[in-house]
DODO-380945 format. One record per atom (N, C-alpha, C, O): residue number from 1; residue in one letter; atom name; z, x, y. Coordinates in steps of 0.02 Angstrom, whole numbers, plus 50000, padded with zeros to 5 digits. Layout:
residues N
     k   r    a       w       u       v
   NUM   A   CA       Z       X       Y
...
***
This chain:
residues 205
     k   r    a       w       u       v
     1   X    N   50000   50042   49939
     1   X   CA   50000   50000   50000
     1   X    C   50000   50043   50064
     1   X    O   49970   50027   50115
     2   X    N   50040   50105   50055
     2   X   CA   50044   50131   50124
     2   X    C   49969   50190   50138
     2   X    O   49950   50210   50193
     3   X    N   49942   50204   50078
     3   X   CA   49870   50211   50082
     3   X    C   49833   50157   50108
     3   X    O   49809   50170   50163
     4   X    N   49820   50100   50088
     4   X   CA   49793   50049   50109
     4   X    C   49814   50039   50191
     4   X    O   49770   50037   50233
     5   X    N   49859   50035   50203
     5   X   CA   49887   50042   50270
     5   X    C   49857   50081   50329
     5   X    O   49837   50060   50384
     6   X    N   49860   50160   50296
     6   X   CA   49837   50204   50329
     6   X    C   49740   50213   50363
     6   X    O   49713   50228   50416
     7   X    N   49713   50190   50285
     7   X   CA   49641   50179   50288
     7   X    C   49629   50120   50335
     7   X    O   49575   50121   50366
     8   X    N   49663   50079   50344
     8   X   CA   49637   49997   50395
     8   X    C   49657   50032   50459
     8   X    O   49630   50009   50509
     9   X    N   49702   50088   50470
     9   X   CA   49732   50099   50550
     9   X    C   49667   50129   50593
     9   X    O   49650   50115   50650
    10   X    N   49628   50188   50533
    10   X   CA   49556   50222   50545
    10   X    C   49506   50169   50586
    10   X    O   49486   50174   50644
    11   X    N   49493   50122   50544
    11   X   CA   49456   50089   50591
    11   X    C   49486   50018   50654
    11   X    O   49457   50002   50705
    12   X    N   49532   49998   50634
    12   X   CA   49563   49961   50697
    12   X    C   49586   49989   50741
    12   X    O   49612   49954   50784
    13   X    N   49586   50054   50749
    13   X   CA   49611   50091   50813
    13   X    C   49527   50127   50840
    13   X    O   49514   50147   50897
    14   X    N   49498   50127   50803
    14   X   CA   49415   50151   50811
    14   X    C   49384   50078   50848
    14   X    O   49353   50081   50901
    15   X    N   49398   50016   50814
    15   X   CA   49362   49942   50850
    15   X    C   49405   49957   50912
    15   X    O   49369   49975   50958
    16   X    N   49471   49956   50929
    16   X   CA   49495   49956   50994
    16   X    C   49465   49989   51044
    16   X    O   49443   49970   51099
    17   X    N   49467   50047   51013
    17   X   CA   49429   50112   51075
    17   X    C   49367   50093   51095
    17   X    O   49347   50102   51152
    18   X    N   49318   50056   51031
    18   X   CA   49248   50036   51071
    18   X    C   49240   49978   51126
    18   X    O   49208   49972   51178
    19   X    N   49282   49942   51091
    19   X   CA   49318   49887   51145
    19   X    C   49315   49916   51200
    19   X    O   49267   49914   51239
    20   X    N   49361   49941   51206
    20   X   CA   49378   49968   51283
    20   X    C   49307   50007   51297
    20   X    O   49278   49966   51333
    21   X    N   49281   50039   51292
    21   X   CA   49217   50063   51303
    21   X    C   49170   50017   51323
    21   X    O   49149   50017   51381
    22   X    N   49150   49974   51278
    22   X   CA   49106   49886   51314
    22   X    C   49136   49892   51371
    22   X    O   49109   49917   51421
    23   X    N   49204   49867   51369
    23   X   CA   49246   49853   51426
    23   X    C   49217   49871   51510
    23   X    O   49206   49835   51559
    24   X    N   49209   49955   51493
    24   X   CA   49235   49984   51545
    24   X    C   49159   49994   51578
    24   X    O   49146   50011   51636
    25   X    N   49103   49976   51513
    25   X   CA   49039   49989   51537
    25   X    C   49011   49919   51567
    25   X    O   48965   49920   51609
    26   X    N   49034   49871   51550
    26   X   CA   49005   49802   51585
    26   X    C   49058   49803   51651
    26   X    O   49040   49752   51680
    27   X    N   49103   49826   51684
    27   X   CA   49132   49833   51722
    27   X    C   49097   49884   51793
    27   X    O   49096   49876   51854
    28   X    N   49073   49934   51747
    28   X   CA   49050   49990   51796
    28   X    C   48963   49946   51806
    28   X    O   48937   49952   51861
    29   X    N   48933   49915   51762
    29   X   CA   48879   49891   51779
    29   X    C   48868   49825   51825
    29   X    O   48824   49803   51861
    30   X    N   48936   49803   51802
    30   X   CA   48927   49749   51862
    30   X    C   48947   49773   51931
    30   X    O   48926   49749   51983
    31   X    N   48988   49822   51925
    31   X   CA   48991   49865   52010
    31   X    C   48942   49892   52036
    31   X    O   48934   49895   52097
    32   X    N   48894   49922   51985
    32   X   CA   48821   49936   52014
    32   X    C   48777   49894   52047
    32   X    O   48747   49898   52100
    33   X    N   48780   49831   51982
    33   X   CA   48720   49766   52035
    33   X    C   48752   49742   52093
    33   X    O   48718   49724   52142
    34   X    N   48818   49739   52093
    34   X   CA   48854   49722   52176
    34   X    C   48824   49768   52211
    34   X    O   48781   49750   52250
    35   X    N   48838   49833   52205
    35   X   CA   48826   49866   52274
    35   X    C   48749   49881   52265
    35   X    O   48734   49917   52312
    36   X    N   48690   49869   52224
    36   X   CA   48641   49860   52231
    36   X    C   48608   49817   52289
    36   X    O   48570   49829   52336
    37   X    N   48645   49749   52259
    37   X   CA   48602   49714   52311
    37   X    C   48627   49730   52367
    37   X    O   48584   49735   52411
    38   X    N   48694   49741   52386
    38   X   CA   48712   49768   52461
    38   X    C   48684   49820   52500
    38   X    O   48697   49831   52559
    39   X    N   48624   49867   52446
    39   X   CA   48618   49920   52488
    39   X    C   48553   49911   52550
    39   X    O   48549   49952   52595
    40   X    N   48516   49868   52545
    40   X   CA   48473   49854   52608
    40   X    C   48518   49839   52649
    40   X    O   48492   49851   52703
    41   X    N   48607   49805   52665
    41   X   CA   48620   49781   52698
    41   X    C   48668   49842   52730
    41   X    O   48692   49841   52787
    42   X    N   48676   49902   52673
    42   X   CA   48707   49959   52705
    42   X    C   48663   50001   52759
    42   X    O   48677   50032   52810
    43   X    N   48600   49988   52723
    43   X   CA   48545   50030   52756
    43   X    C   48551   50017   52820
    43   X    O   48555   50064   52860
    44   X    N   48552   49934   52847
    44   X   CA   48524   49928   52905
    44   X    C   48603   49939   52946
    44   X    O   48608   49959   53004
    45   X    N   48641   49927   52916
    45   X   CA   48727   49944   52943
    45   X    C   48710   50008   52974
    45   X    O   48717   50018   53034
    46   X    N   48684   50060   52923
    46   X   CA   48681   50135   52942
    46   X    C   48623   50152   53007
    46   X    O   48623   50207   53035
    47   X    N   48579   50103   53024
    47   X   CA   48531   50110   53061
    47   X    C   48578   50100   53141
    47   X    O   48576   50138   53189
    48   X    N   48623   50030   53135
    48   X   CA   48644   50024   53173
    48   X    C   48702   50050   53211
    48   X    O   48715   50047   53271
    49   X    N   48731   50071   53167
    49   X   CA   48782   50130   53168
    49   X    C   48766   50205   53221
    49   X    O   48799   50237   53262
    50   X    N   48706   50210   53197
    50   X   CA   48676   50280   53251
    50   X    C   48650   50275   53307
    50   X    O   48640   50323   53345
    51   X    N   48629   50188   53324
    51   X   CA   48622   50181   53406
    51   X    C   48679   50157   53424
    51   X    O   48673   50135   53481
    52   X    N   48735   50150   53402
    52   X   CA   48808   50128   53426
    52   X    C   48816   50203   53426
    52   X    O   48864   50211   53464
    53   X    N   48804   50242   53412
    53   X   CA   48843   50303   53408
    53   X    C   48791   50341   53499
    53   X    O   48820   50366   53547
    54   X    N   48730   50333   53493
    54   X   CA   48701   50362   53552
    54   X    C   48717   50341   53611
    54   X    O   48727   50369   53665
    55   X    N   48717   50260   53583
    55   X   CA   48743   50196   53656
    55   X    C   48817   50234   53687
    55   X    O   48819   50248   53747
    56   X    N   48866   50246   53650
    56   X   CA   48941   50277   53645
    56   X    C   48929   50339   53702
    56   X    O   48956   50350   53757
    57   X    N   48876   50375   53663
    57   X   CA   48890   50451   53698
    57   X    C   48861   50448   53766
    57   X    O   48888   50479   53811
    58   X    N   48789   50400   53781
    58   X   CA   48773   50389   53863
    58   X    C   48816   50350   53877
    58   X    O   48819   50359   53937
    59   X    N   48866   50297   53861
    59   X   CA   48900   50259   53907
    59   X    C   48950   50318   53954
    59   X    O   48961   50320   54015
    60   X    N   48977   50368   53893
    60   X   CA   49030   50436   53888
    60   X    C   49021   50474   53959
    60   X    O   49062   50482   54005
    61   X    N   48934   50501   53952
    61   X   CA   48901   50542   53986
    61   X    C   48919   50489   54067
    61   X    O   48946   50513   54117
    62   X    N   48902   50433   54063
    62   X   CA   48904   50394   54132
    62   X    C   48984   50387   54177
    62   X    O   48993   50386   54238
    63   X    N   49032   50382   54124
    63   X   CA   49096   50361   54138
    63   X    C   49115   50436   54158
    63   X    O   49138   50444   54214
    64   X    N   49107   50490   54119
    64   X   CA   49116   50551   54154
    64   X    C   49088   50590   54205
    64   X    O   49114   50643   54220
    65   X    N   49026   50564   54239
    65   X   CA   48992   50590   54296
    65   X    C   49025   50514   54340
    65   X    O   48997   50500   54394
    66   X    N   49071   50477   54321
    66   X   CA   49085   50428   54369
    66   X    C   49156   50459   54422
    66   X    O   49172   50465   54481
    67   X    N   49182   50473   54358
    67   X   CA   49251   50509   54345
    67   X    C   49229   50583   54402
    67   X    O   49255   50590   54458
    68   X    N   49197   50612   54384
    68   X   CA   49188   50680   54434
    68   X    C   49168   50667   54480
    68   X    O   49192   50707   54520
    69   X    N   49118   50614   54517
    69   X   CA   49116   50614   54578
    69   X    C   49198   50568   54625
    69   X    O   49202   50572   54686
    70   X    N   49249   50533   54586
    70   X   CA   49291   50522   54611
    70   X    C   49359   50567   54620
    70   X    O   49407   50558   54657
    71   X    N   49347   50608   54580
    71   X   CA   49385   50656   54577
    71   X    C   49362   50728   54626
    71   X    O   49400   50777   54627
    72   X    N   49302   50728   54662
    72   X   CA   49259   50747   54722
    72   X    C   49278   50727   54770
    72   X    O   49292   50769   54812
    73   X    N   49288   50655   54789
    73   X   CA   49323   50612   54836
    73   X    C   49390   50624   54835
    73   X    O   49419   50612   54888
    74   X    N   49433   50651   54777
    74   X   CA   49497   50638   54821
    74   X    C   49516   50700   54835
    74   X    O   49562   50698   54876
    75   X    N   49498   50772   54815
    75   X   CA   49516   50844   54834
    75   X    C   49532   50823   54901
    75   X    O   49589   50842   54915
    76   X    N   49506   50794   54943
    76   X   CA   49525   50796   55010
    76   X    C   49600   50756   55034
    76   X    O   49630   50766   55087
    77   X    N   49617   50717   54989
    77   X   CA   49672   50701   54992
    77   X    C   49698   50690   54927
    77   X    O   49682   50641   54893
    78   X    N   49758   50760   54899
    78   X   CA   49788   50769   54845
    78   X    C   49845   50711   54841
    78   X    O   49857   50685   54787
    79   X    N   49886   50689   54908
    79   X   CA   49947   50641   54884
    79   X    C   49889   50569   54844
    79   X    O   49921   50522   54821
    80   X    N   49849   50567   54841
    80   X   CA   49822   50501   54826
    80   X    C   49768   50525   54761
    80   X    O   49738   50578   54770
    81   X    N   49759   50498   54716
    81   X   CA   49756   50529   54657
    81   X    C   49672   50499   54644
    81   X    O   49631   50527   54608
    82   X    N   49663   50456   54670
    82   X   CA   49612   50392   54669
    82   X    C   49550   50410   54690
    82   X    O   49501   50423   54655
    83   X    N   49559   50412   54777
    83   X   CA   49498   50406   54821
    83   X    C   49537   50423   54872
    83   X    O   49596   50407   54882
    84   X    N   49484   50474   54918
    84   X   CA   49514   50499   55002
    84   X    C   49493   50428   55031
    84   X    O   49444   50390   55028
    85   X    N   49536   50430   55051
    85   X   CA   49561   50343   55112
    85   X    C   49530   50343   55172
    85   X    O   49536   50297   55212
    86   X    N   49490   50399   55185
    86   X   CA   49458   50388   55245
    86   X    C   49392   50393   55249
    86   X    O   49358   50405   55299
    87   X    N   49367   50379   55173
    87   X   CA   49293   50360   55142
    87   X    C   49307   50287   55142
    87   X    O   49256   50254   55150
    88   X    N   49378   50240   55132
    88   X   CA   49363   50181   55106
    88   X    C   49333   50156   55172
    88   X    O   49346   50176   55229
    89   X    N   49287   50103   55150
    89   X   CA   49240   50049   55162
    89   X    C   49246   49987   55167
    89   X    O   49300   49959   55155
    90   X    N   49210   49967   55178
    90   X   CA   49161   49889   55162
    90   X    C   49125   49858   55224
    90   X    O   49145   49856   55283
    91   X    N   49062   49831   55196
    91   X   CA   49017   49829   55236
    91   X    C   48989   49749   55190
    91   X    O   48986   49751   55129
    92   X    N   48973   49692   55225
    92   X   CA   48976   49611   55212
    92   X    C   48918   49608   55214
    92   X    O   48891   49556   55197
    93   X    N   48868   49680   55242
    93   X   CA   48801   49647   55244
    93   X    C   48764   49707   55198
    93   X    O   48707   49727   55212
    94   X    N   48792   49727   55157
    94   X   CA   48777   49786   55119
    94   X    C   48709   49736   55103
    94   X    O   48708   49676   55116
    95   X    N   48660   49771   55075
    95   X   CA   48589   49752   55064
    95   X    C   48596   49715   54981
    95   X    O   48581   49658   54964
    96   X    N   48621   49769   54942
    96   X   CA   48632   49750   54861
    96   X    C   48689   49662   54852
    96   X    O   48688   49624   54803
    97   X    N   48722   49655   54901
    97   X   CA   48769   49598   54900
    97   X    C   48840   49629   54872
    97   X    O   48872   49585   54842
    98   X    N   48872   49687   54872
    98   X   CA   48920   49708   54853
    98   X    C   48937   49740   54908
    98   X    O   48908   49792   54926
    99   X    N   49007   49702   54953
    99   X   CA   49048   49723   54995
    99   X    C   49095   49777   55003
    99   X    O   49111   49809   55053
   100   X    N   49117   49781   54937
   100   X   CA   49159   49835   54912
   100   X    C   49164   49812   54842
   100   X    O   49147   49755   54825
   101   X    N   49192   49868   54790
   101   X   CA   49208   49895   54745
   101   X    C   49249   49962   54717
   101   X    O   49241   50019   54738
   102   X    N   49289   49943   54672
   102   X   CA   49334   49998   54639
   102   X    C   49382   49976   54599
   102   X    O   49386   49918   54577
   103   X    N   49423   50026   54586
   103   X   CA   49438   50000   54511
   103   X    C   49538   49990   54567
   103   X    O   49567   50023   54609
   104   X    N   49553   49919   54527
   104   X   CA   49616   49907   54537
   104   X    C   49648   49856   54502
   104   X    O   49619   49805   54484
   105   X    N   49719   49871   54491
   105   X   CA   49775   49856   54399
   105   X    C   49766   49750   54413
   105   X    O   49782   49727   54468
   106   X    N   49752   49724   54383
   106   X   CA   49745   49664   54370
   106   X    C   49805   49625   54332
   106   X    O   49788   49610   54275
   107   X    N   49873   49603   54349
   107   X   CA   49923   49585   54336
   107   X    C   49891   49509   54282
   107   X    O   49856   49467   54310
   108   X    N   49905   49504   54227
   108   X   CA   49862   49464   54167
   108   X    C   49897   49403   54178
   108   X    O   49939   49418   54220
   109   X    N   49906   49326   54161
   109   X   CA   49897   49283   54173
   109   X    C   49950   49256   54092
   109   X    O   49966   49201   54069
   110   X    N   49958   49298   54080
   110   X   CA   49997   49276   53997
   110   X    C   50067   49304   53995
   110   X    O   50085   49352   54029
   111   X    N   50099   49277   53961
   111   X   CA   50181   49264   53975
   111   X    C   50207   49345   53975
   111   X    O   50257   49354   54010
   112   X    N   50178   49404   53940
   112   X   CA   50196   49468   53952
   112   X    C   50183   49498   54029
   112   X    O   50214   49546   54052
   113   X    N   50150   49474   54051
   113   X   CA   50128   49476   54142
   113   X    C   50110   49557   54138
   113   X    O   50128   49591   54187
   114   X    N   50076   49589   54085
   114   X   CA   50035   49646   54084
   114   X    C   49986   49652   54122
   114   X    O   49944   49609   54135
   115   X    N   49991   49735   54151
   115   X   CA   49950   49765   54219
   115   X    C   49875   49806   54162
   115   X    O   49881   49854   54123
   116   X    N   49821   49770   54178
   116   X   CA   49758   49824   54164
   116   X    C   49700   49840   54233
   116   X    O   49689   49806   54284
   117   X    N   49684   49876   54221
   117   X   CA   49656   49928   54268
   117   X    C   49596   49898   54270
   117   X    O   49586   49876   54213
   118   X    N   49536   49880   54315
   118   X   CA   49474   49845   54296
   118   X    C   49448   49865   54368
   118   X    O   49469   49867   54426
   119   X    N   49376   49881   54325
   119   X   CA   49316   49888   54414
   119   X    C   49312   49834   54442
   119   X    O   49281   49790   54412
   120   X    N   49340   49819   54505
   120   X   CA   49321   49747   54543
   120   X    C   49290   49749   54603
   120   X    O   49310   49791   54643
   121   X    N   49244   49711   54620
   121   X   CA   49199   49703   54669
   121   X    C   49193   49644   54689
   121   X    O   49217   49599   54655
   122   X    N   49153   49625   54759
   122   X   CA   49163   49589   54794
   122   X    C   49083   49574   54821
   122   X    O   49049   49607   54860
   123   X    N   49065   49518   54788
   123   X   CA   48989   49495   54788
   123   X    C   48960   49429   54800
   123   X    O   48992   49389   54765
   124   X    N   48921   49404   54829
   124   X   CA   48894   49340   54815
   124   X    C   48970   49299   54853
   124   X    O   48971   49241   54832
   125   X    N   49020   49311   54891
   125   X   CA   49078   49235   54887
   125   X    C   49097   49231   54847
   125   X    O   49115   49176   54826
   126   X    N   49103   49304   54802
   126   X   CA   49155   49299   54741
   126   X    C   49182   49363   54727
   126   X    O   49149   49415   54735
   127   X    N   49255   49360   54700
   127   X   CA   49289   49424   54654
   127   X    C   49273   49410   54609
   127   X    O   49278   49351   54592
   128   X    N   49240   49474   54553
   128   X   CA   49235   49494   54495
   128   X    C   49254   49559   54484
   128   X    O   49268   49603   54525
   129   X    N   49252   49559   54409
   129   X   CA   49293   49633   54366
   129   X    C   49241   49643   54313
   129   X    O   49213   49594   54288
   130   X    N   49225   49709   54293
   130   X   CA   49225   49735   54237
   130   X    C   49278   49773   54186
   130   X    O   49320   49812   54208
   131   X    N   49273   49762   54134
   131   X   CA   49317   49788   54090
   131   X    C   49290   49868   54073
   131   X    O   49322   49921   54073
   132   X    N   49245   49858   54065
   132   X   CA   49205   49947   54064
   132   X    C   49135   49940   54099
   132   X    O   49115   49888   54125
   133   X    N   49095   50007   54099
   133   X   CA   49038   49974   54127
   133   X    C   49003   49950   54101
   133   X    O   49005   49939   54041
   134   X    N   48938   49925   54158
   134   X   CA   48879   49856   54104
   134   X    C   48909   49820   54083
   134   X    O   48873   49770   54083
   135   X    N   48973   49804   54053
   135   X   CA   49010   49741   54051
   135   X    C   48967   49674   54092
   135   X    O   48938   49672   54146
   136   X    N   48980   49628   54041
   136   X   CA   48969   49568   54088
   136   X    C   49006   49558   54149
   136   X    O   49043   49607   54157
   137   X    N   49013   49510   54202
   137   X   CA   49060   49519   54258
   137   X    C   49101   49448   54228
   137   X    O   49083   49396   54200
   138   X    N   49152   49470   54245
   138   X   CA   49224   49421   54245
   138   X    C   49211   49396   54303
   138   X    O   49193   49426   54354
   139   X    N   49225   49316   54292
   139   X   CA   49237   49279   54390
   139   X    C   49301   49275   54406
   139   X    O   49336   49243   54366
   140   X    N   49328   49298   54450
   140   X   CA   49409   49295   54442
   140   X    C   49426   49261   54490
   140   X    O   49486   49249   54496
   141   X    N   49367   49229   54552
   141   X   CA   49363   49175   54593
   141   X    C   49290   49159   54615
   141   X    O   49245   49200   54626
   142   X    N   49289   49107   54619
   142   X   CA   49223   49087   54606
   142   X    C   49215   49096   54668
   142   X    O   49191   49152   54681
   143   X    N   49230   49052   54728
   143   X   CA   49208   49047   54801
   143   X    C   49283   49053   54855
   143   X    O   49325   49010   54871
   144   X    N   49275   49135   54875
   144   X   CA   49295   49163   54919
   144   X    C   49325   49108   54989
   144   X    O   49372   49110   55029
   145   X    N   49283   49076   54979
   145   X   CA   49286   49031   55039
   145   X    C   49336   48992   55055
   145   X    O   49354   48977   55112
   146   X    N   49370   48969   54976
   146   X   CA   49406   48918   54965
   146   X    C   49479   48961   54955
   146   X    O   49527   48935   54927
   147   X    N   49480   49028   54979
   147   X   CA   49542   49049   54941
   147   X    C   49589   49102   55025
   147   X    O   49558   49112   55078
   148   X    N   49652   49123   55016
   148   X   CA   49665   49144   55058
   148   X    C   49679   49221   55023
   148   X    O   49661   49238   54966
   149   X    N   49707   49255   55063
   149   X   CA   49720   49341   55034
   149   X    C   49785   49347   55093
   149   X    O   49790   49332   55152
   150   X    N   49846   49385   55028
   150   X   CA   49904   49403   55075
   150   X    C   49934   49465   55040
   150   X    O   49933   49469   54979
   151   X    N   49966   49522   55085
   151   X   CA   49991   49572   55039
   151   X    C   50063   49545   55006
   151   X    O   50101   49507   55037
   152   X    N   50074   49565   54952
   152   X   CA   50145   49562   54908
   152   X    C   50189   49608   54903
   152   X    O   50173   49649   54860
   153   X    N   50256   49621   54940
   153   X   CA   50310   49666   54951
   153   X    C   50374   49646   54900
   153   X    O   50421   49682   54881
   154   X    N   50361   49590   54888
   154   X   CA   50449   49562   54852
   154   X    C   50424   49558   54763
   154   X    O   50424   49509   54726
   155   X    N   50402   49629   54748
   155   X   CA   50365   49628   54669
   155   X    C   50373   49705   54653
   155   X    O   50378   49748   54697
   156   X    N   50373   49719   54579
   156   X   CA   50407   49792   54535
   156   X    C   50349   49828   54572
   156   X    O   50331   49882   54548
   157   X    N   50332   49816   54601
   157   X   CA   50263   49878   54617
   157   X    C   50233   49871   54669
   157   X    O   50223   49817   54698
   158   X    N   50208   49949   54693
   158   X   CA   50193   49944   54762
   158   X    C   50098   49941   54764
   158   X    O   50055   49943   54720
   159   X    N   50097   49935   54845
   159   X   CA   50008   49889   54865
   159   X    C   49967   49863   54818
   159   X    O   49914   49880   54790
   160   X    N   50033   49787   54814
   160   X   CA   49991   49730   54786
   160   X    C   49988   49682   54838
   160   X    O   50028   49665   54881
   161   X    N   49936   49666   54825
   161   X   CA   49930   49602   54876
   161   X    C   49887   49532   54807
   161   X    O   49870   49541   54749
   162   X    N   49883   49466   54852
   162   X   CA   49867   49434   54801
   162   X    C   49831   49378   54845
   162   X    O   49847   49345   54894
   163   X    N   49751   49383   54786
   163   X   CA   49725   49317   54806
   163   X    C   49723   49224   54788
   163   X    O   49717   49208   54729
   164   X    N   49728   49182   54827
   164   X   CA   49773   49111   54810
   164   X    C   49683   49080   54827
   164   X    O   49639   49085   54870
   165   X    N   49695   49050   54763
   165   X   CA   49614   48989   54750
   165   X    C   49668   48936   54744
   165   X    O   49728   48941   54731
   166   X    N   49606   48856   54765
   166   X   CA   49658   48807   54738
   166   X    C   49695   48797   54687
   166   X    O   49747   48764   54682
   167   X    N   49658   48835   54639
   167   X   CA   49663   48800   54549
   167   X    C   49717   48885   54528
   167   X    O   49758   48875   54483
   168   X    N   49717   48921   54541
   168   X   CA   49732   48979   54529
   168   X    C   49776   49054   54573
   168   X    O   49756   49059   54631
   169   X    N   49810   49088   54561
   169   X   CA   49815   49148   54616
   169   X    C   49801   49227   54556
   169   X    O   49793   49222   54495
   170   X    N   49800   49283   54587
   170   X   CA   49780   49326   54536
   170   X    C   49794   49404   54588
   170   X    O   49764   49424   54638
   171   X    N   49853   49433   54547
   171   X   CA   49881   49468   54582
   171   X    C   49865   49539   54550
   171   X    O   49866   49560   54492
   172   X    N   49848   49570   54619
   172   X   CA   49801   49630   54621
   172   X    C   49861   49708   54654
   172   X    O   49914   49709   54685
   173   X    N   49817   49762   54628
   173   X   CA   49867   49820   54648
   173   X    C   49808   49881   54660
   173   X    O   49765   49906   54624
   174   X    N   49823   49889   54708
   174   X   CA   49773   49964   54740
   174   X    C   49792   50016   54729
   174   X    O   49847   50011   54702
   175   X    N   49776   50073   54736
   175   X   CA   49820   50142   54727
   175   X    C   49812   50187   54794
   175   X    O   49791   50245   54804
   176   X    N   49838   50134   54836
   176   X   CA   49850   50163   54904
   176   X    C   49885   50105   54948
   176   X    O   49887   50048   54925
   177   X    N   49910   50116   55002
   177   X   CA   49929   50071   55057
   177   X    C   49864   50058   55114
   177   X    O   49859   50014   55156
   178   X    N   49828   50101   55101
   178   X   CA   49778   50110   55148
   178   X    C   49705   50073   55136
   178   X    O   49666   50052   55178
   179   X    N   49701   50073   55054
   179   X   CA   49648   50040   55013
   179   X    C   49689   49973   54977
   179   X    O   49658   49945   54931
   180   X    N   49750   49949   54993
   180   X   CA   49749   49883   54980
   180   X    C   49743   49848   55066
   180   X    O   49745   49787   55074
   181   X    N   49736   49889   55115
   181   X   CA   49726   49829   55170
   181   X    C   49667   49835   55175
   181   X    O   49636   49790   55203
   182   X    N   49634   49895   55150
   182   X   CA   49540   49889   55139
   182   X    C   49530   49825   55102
   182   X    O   49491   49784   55127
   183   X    N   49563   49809   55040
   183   X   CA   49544   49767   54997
   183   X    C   49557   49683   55025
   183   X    O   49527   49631   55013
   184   X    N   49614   49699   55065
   184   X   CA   49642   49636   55093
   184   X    C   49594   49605   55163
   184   X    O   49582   49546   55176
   185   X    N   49569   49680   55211
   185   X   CA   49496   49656   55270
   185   X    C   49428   49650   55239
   185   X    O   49376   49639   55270
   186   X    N   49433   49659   55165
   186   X   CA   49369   49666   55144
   186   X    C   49356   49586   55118
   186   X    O   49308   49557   55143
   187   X    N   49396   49555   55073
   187   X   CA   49413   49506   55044
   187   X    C   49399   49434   55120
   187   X    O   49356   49390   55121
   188   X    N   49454   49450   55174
   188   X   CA   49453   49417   55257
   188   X    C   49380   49414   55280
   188   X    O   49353   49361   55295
   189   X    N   49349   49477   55284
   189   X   CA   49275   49474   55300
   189   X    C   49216   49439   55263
   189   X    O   49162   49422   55286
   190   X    N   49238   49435   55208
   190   X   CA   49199   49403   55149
   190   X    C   49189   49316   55171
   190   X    O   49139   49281   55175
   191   X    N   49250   49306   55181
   191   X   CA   49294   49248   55188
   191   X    C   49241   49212   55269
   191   X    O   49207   49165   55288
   192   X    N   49257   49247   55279
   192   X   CA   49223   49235   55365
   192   X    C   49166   49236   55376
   192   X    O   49138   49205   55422
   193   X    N   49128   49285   55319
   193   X   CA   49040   49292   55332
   193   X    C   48999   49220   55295
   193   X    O   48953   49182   55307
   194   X    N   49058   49233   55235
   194   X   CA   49020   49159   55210
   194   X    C   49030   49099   55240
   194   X    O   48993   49053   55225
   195   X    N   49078   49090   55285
   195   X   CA   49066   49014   55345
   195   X    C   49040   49031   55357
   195   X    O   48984   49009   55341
   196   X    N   49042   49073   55390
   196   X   CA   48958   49086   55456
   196   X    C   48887   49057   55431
   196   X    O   48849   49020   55461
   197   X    N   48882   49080   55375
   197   X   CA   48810   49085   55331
   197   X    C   48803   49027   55298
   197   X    O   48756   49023   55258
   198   X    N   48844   48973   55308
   198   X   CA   48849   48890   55260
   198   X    C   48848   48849   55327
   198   X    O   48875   48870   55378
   199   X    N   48813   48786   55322
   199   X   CA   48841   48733   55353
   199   X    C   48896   48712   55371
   199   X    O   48942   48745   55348
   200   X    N   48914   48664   55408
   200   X   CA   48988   48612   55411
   200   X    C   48955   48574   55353
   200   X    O   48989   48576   55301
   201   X    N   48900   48541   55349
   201   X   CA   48889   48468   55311
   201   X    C   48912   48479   55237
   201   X    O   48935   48437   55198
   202   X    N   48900   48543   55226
   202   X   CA   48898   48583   55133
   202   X    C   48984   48562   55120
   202   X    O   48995   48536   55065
   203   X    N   49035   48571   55159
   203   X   CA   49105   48595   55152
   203   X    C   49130   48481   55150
   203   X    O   49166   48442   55119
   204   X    N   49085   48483   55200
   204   X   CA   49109   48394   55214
   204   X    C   49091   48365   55149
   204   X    O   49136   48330   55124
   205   X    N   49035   48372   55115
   205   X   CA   49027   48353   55052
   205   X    C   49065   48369   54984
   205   X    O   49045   48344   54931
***
């Protein structure tokens, strides 16, 4: 019997092992036809992958020749880290429709009341932001017209001032004392060019 025993172990431990062998080969073959048919869809992944990668490095190239010419602008004035203050601007009849622009901290609208940094400009009878460049534009007030502008002193941080729409207010921070009252006569002039340039009848309606 324990001959008999021994001779049946030879081959039931031999059927097991092939077992597992089927096993492990219908396993590895069905992982093949998966990623078979996926691979036209890796291909074109990989196509797209290398103009995200070129798109990346000119956006890079742009944000860093943006970066050096502002960092050109402020050698002349080291306490201010930003922009020399006696370049700031704005001009209501600029040709392109952009009064001013630059980048200033955008106090967020959600219960953490988080500060982000965003290019904002002043166009058309409206504030908008970009989040990076070529960005679409954010409207962060539609019509200038309808809104007032005041600086803010009784808040954790200094030259903010803030603009008040009916429906909304949206509180802004410069990185100067000198370029938030730029931002605050620039915003006033905006304000003023566009009455000028509208009817009474448009506002009565």
């Amino acid at each position: 019997q324990i001959n008999v025993l021994q001779a049946k172990k030879k081959f039931e431990i031999l059927d097991a092992m092939l077992s597992f062998m089927h096993a492990q080969f219908t396993f590895f073959q069905q992982g093949y036809s998966l990623l078979h048919e996926l691979d036209p869809y890796m291909k074109k992944l990989a196509t797209e992958l290398d103009q995200l990668v070129i798109d990346s490095a000119v956006e890079k190239r742009e944000m860093e020749h943006k970066h050096a010419l502002i960092q050109q602008r402020s050698l002349c004035s080291p306490q201010d880290f930003s922009y020399d203050d006696s370049k700031v601007e704005f001009n209501v009849d600029a040709p392109n429709g952009v009064v001013m622009e630059g980048y200033l901290f955008k106090r967020a609208s959600n219960a953490f009341k988080t500060w982000n940094r965003r290019w904002f400009s002043i166009q058309n009878s409206q504030l908008v932001y970009q989040k990076k460049l070529k960005d679409v534009l954010t409207v962060v007030v539609e019509d200038l017209r309808l809104c007032t502008v005041k600086p803010c002193e009784d808040i954790e941080r200094r030259f903010c001032f803030e603009v008040v729409s009916p429906t909304k207010s949206c509180m802004l921070q410069a990185d100067s004392e000198k370029l938030r009252q730029a931002w605050i006569q620039a915003v006033q002039a905006s304000i003023a060019s566009a009455y000028r340039e509208s009817p009474d009848c448009f506002y009565i309606e």
